[in-house]
C-alpha positions in Angstrom: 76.2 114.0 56.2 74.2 111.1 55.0 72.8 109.8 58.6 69.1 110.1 56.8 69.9 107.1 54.6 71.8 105.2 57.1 69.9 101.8 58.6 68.2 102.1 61.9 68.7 99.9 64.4 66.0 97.5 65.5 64.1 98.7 68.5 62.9 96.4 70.9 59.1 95.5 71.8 58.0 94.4 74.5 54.7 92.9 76.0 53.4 94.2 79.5 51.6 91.5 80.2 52.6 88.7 78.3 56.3 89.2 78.9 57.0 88.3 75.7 59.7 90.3 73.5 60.9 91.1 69.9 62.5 93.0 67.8 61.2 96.0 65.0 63.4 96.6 62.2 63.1 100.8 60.5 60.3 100.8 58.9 58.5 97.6 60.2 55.0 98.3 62.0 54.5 96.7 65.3 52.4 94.1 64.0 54.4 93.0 61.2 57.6 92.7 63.8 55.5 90.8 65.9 54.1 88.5 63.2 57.6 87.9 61.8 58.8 87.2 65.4 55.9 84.8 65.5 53.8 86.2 68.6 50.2 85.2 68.2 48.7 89.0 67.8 45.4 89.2 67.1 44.3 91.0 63.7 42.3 91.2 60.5 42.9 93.8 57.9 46.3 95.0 58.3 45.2 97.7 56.9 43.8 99.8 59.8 39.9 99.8 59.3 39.2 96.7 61.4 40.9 98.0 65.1 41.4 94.3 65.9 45.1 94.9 66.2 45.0 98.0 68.9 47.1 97.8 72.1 48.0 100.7 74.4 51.2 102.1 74.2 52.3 101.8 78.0 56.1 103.1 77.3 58.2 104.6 74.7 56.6 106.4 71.5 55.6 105.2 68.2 54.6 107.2 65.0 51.3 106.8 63.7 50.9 106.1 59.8 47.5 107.3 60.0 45.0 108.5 62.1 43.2 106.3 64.1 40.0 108.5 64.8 37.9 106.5 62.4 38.3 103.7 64.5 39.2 104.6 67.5 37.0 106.8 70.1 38.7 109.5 71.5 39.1 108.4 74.8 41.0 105.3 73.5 43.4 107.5 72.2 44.2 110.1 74.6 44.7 106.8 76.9 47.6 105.6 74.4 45.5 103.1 72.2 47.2 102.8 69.0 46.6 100.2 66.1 50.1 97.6 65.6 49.1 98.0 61.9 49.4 101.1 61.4 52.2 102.4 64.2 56.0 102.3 63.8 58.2 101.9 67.3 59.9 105.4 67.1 61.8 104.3 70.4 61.8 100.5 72.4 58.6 100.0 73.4 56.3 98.1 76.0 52.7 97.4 74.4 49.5 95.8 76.1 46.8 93.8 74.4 43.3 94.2 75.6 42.1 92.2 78.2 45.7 91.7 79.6 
């Protein structure tokens, strides 16, 4: 009856190319869980103007907090680019970083 207020379970992220690995608590975007876990992510604003902090999304699904067309094209996008400061792990994840 009350499962909406119940804790979530951390999910688990993972970097393709890196092979590194952490952990997101509910409610924790991926770059804050990857900050607390202290992978060296690159980043700026936190705030999702700067699109320092995008990776693609290679598998599971995250929610998006905001929409990431101001900053990213569309092609990025459709090809799974999402920005760690503004994306929540909805399921475990595996993320790359440009250039990796």
């Amino acid at each position: 009856m009350f499962s909406l207020f119940k804790k979530k379970a951390p999910l688990s992220i993972r970097l393709d190319a890196e092979g590194g690995e952490f952990t997101a608590a509910g409610g924790q975007s991926l770059l804050d869980a990857a900050l607390a876990a202290g992978i060296p992510w690159p980043h700026r604003c936190k705030v999702g103007s700067c699109g320092v902090c995008r990776c693609k999304v290679v598998e599971g699904s995250v929610k998006p907090l905001t929409d990431f067309g101001y900053v990213l094209s569309p092609r990025e996008i459709a090809e799974g680019t999402v920005l760690a400061c503004q994306s929540r792990a909805r399921t475990d994840v595996v993320v790359r970083l440009p250039g990796k």
